[in-house]
Every structure is written in structure tokens, then in C-alpha cells.
C-alpha positions as CSV (number, residue, x, y, z in Angstrom):
1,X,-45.2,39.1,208.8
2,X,-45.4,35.4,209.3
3,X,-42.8,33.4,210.2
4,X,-42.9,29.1,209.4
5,X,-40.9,26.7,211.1
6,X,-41.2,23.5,209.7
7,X,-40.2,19.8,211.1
8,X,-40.9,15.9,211.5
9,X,-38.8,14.7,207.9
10,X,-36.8,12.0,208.3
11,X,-36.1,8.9,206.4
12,X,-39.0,6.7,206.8
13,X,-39.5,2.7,204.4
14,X,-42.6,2.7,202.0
15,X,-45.7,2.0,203.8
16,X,-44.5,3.8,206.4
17,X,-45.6,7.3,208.2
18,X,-44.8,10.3,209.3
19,X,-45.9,13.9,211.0
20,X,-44.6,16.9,210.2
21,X,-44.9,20.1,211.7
22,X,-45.4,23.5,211.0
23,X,-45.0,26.4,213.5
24,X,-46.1,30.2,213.2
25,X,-45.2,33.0,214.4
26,X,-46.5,36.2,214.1
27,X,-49.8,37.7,213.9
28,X,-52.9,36.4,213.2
29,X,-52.0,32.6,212.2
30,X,-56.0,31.8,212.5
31,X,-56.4,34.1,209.5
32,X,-54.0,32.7,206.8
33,X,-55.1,29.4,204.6
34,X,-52.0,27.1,205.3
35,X,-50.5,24.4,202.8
36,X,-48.1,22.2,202.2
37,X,-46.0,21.8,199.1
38,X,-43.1,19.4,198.1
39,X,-40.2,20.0,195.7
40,X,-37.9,16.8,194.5
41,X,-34.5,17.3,193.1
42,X,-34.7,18.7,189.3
43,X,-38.5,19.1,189.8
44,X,-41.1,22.2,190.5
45,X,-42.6,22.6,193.3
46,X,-46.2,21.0,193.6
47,X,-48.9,21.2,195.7
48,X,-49.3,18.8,198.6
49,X,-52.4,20.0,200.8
50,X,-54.4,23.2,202.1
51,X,-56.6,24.1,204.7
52,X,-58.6,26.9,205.5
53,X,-58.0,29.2,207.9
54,X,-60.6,27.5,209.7
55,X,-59.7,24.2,209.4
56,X,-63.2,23.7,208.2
57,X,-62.0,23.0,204.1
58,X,-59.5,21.1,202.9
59,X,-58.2,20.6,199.7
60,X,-55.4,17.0,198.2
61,X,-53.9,16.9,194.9
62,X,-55.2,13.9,193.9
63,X,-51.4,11.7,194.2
64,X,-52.0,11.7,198.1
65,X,-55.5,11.4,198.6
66,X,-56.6,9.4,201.0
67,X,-52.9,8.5,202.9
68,X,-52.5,12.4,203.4
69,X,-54.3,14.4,205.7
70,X,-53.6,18.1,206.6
71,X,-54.8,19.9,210.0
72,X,-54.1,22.9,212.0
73,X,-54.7,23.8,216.0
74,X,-54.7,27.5,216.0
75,X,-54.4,28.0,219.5
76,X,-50.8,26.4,218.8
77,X,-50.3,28.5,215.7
78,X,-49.7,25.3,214.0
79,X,-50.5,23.0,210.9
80,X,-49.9,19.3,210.5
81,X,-49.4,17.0,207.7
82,X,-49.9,13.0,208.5
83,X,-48.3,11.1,205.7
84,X,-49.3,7.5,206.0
85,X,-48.9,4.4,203.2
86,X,-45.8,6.5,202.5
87,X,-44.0,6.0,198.7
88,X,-40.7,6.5,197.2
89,X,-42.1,8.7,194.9
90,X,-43.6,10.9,198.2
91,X,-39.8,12.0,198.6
92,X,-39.0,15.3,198.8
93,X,-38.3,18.4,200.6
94,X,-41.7,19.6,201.9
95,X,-42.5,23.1,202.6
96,X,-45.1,25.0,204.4
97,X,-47.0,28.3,203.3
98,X,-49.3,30.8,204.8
99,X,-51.9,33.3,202.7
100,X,-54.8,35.6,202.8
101,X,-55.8,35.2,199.8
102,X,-55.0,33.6,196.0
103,X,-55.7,29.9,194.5
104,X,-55.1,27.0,197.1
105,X,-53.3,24.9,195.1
106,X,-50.5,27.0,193.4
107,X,-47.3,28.6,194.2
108,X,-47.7,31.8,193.7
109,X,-50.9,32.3,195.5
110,X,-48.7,32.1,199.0
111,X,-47.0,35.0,200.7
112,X,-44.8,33.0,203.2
113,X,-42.7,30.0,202.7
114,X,-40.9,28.2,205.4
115,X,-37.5,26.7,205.0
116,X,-38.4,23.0,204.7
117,X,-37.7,19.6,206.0
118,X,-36.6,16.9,203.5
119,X,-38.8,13.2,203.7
120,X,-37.3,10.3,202.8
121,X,-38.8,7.4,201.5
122,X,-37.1,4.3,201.1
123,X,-38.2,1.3,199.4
């Protein structure tokens, strides 16, 4: 079992940045690929970011290349999104998830979800 504790939303103006956070718990964080995923209101939830369970591969959809990057320290058992050149359209509520295995970039290939944290973007 993996548990995901995610922070660092908040409301932030377009153009802006922010850091959020995700923390494990649990066994063997350094063996899951991690990702982030955002959900708007009335909308699916897409893929944001993933990283290997190295850290040595990473993967964008292409709406936030370039002003997103993901990263993890896994002798902290945690993963990071930087947002930077933040837009309205980035808001969300943003989600972390942990696998083994599966396709990076959709939902169903992840076996753990934390609760999220909710990014504002103002304009």
C-alpha cells in the first residue's frame, strides 16, 4: 500500500508559480512511476506529468511543456510539480498517483491516488 499526501495549491495570478507536493508513505516509494493529473469542474481527469521511478524519464502532455516540470527525491519519498508561466486554464484540482506498472499517461494505469489540492489561477 501507498499512501499520497498532496500540497502547495493555492490561488496564484497568470504568469505566476507554484510548487506542489506530494508525500509517500509506505513501501518502496523509489519503485513506483509517480504523476500528476488535474481534474476541472465538469471535466475528466487528464494527465499532467510522470516520472520514472528513477527520476531518470519524464514524460508532459504537451499543454504544459516547457512551464511544467515534475521531479522526485526518493530519499524524501516525494514528487514535485513546479508550475511556472501559470494560466487560467491550468486551474484545477491536481492529483498525485503512484504505479508499478501500465501507460504513463492515463488514468487507469495508476494504483494509488491521493486526495488533491485545488490551484487557482487568476487572470
Amino acid at each position: 500500500q501507498v499512501q499520497l499526501v498532496e500540497s502547495g495549491g493555492g490561488l496564484a495570478q497568470a504568469g505566476g508559480s507554484l510548487r506542489l507536493s506530494c508525500a509517500a508513505s509506505g513501501r518502496a516509494f523509489s519503485y513506483y512511476r509517480m504523476a500528476w493529473f488535474r481534474q476541472a469542474p465538469g471535466k475528466e481527469r487528464e494527465f499532467v506529468a510522470a516520472i520514472s521511478s528513477s527520476g531518470g524519464t519524464t514524460y508532459y502532455t504537451d499543454s504544459v511543456k516547457g512551464r511544467f516540470t515534475i521531479s522526485r527525491d526518493n530519499a524524501k519519498n516525494t514528487v514535485y510539480l513546479q508550475m511556472n508561466s501559470l494560466k487560467p486554464e491550468d486551474t484545477a484540482g491536481y492529483y498525485c498517483a503512484a504505479s508499478r506498472l501500465g501507460v504513463p499517461s492515463r488514468v487507469d494505469g495508476y494504483d494509488y491516488w491521493g486526495q488533491g489540492t485545488q490551484v487557482t489561477v487568476s487572470s
